[in-house]
N, C-alpha and C positions, 0 to 999 in steps of 0.2 A: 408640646411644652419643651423648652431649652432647657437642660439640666447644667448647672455649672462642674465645671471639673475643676478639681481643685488637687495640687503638688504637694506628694507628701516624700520624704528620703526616706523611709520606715512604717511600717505596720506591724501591730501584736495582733493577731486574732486567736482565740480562744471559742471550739467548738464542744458545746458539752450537750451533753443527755444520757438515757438510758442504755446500758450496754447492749440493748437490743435495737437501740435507734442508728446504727452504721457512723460514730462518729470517726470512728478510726480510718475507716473506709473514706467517710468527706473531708476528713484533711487531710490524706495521703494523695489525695487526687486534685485539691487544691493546691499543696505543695507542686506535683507535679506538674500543675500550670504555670505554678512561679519559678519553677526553674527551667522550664521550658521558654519562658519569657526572658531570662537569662537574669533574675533578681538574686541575691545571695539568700540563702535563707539558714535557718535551723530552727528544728522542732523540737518537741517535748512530748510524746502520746503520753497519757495516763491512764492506766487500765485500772478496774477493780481486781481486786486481790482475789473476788469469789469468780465459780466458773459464773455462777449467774444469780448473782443476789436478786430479790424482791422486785418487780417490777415499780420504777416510781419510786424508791428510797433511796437516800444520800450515801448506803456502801452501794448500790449498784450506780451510780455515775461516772461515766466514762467520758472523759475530754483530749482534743488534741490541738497543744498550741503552737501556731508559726509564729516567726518572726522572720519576716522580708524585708529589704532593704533594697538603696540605688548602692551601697555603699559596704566593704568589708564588714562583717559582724560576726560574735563569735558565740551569743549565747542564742538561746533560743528568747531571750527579753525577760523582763523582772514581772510583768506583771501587765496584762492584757490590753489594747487598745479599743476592743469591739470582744463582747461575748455572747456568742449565741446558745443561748437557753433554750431547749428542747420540749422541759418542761419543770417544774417547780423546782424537784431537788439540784438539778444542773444550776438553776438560778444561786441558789442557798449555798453548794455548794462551792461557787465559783465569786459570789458576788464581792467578799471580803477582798477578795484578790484585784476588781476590777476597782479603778483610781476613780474619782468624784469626775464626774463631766463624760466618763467613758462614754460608749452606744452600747445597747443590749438591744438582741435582734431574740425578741420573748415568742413563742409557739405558743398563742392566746388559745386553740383547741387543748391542750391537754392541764391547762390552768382551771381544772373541775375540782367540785370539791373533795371529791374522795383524792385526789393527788394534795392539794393543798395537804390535808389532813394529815397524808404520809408523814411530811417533814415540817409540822407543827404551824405551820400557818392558819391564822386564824380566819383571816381574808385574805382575798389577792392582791398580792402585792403589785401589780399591774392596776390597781383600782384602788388603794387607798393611802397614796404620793408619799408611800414609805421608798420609793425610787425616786423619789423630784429632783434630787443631787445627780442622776444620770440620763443621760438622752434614751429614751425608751420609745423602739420600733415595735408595735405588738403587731403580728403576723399573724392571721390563723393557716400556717404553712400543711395541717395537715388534709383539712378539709381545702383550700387551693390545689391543692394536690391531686385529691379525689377527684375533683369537680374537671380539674384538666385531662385526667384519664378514662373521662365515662363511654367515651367511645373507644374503649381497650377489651379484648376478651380475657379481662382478666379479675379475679373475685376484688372486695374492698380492701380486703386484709393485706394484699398485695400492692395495692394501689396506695394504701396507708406507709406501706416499708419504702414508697418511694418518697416520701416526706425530706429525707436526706440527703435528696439527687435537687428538687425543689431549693432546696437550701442552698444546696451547691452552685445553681445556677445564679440564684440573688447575690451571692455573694461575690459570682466570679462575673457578674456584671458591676458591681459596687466597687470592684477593684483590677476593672480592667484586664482579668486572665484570658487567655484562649483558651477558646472552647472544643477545637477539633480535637487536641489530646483526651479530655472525657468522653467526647463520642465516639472515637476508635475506642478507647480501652471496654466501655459498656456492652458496643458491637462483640467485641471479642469474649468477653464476662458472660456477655448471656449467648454465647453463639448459640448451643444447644435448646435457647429457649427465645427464640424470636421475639415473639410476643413482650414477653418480659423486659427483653431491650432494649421495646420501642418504646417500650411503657416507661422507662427510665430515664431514655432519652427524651420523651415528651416532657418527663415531671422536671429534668435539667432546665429545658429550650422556656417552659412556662416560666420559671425561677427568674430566668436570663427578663422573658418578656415583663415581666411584675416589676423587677426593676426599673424598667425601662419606662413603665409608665405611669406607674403609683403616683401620687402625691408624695406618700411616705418617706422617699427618696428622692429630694429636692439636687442634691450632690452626690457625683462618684468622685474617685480617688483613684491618682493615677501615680506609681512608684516606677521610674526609669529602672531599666536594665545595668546593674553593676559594671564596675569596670573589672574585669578580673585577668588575670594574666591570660595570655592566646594559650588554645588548646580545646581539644572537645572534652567537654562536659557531660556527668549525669548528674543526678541525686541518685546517694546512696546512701544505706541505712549504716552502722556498724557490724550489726550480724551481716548484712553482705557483703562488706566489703572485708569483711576477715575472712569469709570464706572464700573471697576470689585471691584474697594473699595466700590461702591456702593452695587453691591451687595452681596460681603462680609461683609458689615455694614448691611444688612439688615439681613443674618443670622446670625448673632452673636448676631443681636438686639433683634432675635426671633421673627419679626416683618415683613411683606409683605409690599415692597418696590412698592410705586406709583410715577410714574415720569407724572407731568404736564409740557407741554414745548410748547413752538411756535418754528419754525425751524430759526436759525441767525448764520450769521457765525462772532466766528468758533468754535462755542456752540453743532451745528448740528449732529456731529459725536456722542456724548453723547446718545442722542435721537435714533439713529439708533443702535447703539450697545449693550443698555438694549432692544430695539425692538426684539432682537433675542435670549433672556433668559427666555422666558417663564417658561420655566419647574422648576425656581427658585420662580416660584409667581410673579415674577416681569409684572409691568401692566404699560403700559405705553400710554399717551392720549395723541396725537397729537392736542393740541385746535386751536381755531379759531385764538385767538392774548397772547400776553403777559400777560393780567388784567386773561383771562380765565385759562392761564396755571397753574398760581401761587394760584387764587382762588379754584380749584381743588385739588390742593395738600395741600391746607391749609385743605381743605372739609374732605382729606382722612385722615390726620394728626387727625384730630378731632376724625375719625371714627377707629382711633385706628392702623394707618398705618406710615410708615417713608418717611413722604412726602418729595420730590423733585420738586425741577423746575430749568432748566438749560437754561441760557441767555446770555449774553452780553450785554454791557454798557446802550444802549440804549432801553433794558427787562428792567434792575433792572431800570430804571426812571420809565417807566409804572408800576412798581410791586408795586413800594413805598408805596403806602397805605394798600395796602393786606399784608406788611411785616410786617407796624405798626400796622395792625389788629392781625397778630401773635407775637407783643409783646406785647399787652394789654390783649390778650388770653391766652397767657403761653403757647404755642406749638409746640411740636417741627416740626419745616421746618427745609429744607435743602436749601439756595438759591445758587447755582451755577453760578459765574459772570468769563465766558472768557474772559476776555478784552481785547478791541481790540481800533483801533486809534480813538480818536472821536478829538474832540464835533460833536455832531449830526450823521450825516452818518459814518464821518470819512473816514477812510480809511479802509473799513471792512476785510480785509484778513493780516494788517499788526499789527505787537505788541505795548502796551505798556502797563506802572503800574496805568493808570490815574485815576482810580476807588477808591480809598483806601479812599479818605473823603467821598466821597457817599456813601461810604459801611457804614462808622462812622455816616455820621452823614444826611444821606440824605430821611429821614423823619418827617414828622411833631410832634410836639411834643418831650418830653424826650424819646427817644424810643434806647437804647444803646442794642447792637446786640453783638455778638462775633466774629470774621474774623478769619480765619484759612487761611493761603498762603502757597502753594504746593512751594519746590525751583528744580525741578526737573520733568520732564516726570515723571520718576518711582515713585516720592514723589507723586503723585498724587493720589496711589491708599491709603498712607499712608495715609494722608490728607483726604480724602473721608471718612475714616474710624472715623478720631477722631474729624469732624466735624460731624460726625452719634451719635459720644460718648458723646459728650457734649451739642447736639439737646436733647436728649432724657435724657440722666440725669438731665438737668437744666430747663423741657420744656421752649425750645425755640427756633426761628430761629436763623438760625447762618448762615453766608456769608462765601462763599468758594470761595477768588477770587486764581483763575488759571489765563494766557492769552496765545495770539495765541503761541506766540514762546513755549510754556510747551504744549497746546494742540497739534499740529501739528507734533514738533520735537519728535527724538525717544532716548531710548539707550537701553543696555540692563538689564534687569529687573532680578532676582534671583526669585521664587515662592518659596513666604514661605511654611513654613510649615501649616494646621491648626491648629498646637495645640499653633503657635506662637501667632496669631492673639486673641488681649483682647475679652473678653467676658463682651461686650456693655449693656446685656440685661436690662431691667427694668420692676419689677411688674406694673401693672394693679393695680388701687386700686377698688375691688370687694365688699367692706361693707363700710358702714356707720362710719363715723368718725368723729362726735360731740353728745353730750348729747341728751337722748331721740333718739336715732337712726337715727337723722339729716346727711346728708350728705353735709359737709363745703370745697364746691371747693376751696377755697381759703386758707385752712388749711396748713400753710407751713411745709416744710422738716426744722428741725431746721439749718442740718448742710448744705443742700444747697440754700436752700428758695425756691426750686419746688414747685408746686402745685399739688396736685391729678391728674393724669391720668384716668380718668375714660372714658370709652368706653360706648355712647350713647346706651341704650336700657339695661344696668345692673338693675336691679327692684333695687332699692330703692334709686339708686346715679342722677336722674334724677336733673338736675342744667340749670340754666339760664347761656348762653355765648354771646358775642356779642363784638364791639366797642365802646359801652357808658363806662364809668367809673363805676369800683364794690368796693363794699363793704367789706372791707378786712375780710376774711375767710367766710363768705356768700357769699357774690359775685352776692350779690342783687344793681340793679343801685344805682347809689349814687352820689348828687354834693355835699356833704359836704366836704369843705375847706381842712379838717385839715385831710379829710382819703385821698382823694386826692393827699397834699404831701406826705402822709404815703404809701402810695401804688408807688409811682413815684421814691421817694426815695430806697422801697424796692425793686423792678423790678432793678435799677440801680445797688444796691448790691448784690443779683442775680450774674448780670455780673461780678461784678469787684471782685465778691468771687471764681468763676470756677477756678478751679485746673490746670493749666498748668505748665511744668517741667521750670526750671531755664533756663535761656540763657546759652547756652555752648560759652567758648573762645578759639580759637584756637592760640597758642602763645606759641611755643616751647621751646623760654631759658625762658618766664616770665619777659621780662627787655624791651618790646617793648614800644614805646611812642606812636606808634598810630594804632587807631584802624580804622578797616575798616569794617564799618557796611550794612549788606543789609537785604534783601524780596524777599520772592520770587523767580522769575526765572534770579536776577540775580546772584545767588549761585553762578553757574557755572564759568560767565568772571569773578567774585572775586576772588574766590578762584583760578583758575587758573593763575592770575593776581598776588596773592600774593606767590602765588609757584615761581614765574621770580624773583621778589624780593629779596625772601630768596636765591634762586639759585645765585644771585648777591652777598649773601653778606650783605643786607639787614633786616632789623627787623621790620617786620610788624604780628598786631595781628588780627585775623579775626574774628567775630559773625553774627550771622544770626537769625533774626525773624521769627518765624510760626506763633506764634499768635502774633495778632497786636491789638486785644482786647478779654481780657485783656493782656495787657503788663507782660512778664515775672516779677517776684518780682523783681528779682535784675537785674533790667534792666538799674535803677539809679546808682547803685551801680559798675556795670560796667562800665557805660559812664563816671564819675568820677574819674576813675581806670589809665585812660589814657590822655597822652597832649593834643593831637587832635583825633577828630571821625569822618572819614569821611564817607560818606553816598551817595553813588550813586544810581539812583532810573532811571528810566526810565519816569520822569514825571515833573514838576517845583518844588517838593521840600516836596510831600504830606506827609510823613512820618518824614521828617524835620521838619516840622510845630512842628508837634505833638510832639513830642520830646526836642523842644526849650518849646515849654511851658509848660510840664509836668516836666521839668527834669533841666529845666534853664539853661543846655548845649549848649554851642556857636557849634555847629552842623554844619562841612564842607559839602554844598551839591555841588555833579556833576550830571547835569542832560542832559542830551538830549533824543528830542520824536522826533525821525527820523521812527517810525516805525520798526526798526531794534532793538535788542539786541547789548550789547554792546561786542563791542571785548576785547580781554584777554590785548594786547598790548597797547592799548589805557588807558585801568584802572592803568596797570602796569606802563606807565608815568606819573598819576596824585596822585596817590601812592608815587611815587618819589619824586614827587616836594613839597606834602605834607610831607612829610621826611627831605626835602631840607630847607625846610622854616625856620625852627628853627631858 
């Protein structure tokens, strides 16, 4: 049978089931066929919040969405083109999201009645044309699966878990990926278990062959390779690619990179991916809790190292004092905040921006830090790098908030070059530097206001440090009043002196009335939000924040520039705030903390109406 191929510039797929069904697994390795094929892409994982809810109910549903393209793209897509349903609750859960006409690829073995039942189905919806609005492929993916492994020395139960590699194969037939990148990665996955490899590889190779010759699948789809600027490529997540800024900030800084950390999601990846870079120096200390991780990499900071500590929302509360201890020391840390849904526990696997005043201001004391916000997976290794550049030129801690949607989500990444990458490093101050051969810790940089870096055990820079209050350029205790404000005040201009480049505007005729301002990770639905706009007809102008302290110079000077500023944030309003009272700008905010990122379409009509208003 000729199957027609049919051109598509774009696909959403959307993989759901039980957290025990591997979906994370089948779209990190469908991804990485797509970007092996050279598509642009960006994803979405969504995990449950529990470690392992209920087998077969709507909190344990685990999905992971791509969005591929021939063409630039920047979100991971609003809302799915093809969902495959694993089993009931994946259906329920996902189905609201998938648009009238969609495909759903349904796992007709696990649509039993005790699953029905879980998530309130009366019947199956597979059998009683409560789906006729959508294209429905029913599969029995798990028993094809079985039935393709009986010749495996391996039990059913195992043969069952390969249900997700089946999948994988259908799908990466249905859409035209390569297949040699999953059968190396599987070879290598099961090295230690042969058997099991072969088994996996079979249950792929069936997947691939069921496409190929079903009825069911009348059509494949075929999305060209993007055009993207020359250079080699990977895909890469946010958590890796901070951690490889990391340790690209460690050599450029000329400095042995110590990571102090407690494990929290979705901080954790961090942790484990300097764990495997030894041979770059990198030393990393699993502690007991948050106070241990952070006071460690202040310890190593001291001891002449580019300390880290990587946490989320509910670290940086515990860190707080040891933060303010490295701003009354002059040191440079690195604190690393993924943020994730709180107050309190929250919702630990889903996103939001709600960190940004604790980053500002959530210590005791005048204790003002610097914040550096990645707006991208790939910007993260950027970010990593020039929250290293301005720890260490300015000693001091500086806050790097990422959150889950940037750590988790991928695209693909360009490897620089390293002659591209600044050169971070900083002297060591090795002699004495006041009268009579005194060594004056507190001796400032004129043009930055640092203080001496000196590495404990140098013969003659021996200095007192601590948490009490010093004595400006001795750095001997002191409650006197008036060095007090003098030291309080100068630590604050410190900050608000660091070099950061200007805000860029994007605004192509220059005649736009309004601006649409973000942070962060929501780069992405902006900017693909204000591309619909323009595409309409429309004039809207875009800017984006990295550093959030200090504020670009002409940050006032932009917001002024334009009628209205609108400001959407993933949070009630925390960058709003700041901005109304620093700049006295009537500041449009849109906020929702649903734990999800926002979509392109949704931005795109409040965009509008903010247009409209006039």
């Amino acid at each position: 049978m000729t199957k027609q191929v049919q051109q598509l510039d774009r696909v959403i797929i959307r993989f759901a089931g039980d957290s025990g069904d591997g979906m994370q697994l089948t779209g990190d390795r469908f991804t990485a066929g797509t970007a092996e094929f050279g598509n642009d892409l960006s994803t979405l994982p969504n995990f449950p919040a529990e470690i392992r809810a209920p087998a077969g109910t709507l909190p344990g549903v685990s999905s992971f969405q791509l969005h591929f393209a021939d063409h630039d793209i920047l979100t991971p897509g609003d809302a799915p083109n093809v969902l495959v349903a694993m089993n009931p609750a994946a259906l329920k859960a996902n189905l609201g999201d998938l648009p009238r006409g969609g495909d759903i690829i349904a796992n007709t073995d696990e649509f039993t009645k005790r699953n029905l039942q879980k998530v309130g189905y009366a019947t199956s919806p597979l059998e009683d044309d409560s789906l006729s609005e959508w294209r429905v492929h029913a599969v029995p993916l798990t028993s094809l699966t079985v039935k393709a492994l009986e010749g495996f020395d391996i039990s059913k139960k195992d043969a069952e878990r390969s249900k997700n590699m089946f999948a994988l194969g259908l799908l990466s037939w249905l859409y035209h990926r390569p297949t040699e990148h999953t059968i190396k990665f599987l070879e290598t996955k099961f090295a230690k278990k042969p058997e099991i490899a072969k088994a996996n590889i079979a249950a792929f190779q069936a997947g691939w062959n069921y496409g190929e010759t079903t009825e069911s699948f009348s059509v494949s789809y075929e999305v060209k390779p993007a055009r993207l600027a020359p250079g080699v490529y990977r895909n890469i997540s946010g958590n890796q690619a901070l951690a490889y800024g990391l340790i690209a900030a460690s050599v450029q800084a000329k400095l042995p990179l110590f990571l102090g950390s407690y494990p929290i999601t979705p901080a954790s990846d961090i942790l484990h991916e300097l764990s495997k870079h030894k041979r770059f120096g990198i030393r990393t200390f699993q502690a007991e809790d948050e106070i241990a991780g952070v006071g460690a990499a202040l310890g190593a900071a001291f001891g002449g190292a580019l300390g880290v500590t990587t946490t989320s929302g509910p670290g940086v509360a515990l860190k707080a004092e040891t933060v303010g201890l490295a701003v009354t020391t002059e040191l440079p840390l690195i604190v690393v905040d993924v943020q994730r849904a709180g107050p309190s526990t929250g919702m630990p696997t889903k996103t939001e921006q709600t960190d940004l005043l604790m980053a500002m201001f959530g210590r005791n004391g005048e204790s003002p830090v610097p914040i550096v916000a990645p707006m991208s997976p790939s910007d993260c290794f950027d970010a990593a790098i020039e929250a290293a550049r301005i720890a260490v030129k300015y000693r001091t801690p500086v806050m790097l908030l990422s959150d889950g949607y940037l750590a988790n989500g991928s695209e693909p990444w360009r490897l620089p070059e390293v002659s591209e990458l600044p050169d971070i490093s900083q002297e060591f101050t090795t002699a004495p530097n006041g009268e009579d051969g005194a060594f004056l810790p507190f001796k400032r940089d004129t043009e930055t206001l640092a203080r001496p870096w000196a590495v404990p055990g140098t013969p003659g820079l021996e200095h007192r440090i601590g948490g009490i209050e010093k004595a400006d350029g001795t750095g001997n205790i002191s409650y006197d009043p008036n060095n007090h404000d003098l030291m309080v005040r100068t630590r604050a201009a410190k900050i608000a002196g660091i070099d950061v480049p200007d805000l860029v505007v994007d605004d192509p005729d220059g005649d736009a009335r309004v601006l649409v301002l973000g942070w962060g990770s929501t780069y992405g639905p902006i900017a693909a939000a204000a591309r619909r706009i323009r595409a309409a007809g429309g004039k809207v102008a875009q800017a984006h924040l990295r550093h959030l302290n200090p504020l670009p110079a002409n940050t006032g000077e932009v917001l002024k520039r334009y009628d209205k500023v609108l400001l959407p944030e993933i949070n009630l309003g925390q960058l709003a705030l700041l901005l109304r009272a620093r700049y006295l700008v009537d500041v449009i905010s849109y906020n929702r903390v649903r734990g999800l990122p926002f979509k392109a379409e949704e931005l795109a009509g409040v965009i509008q109406d903010v247009i409209d208003s006039d």
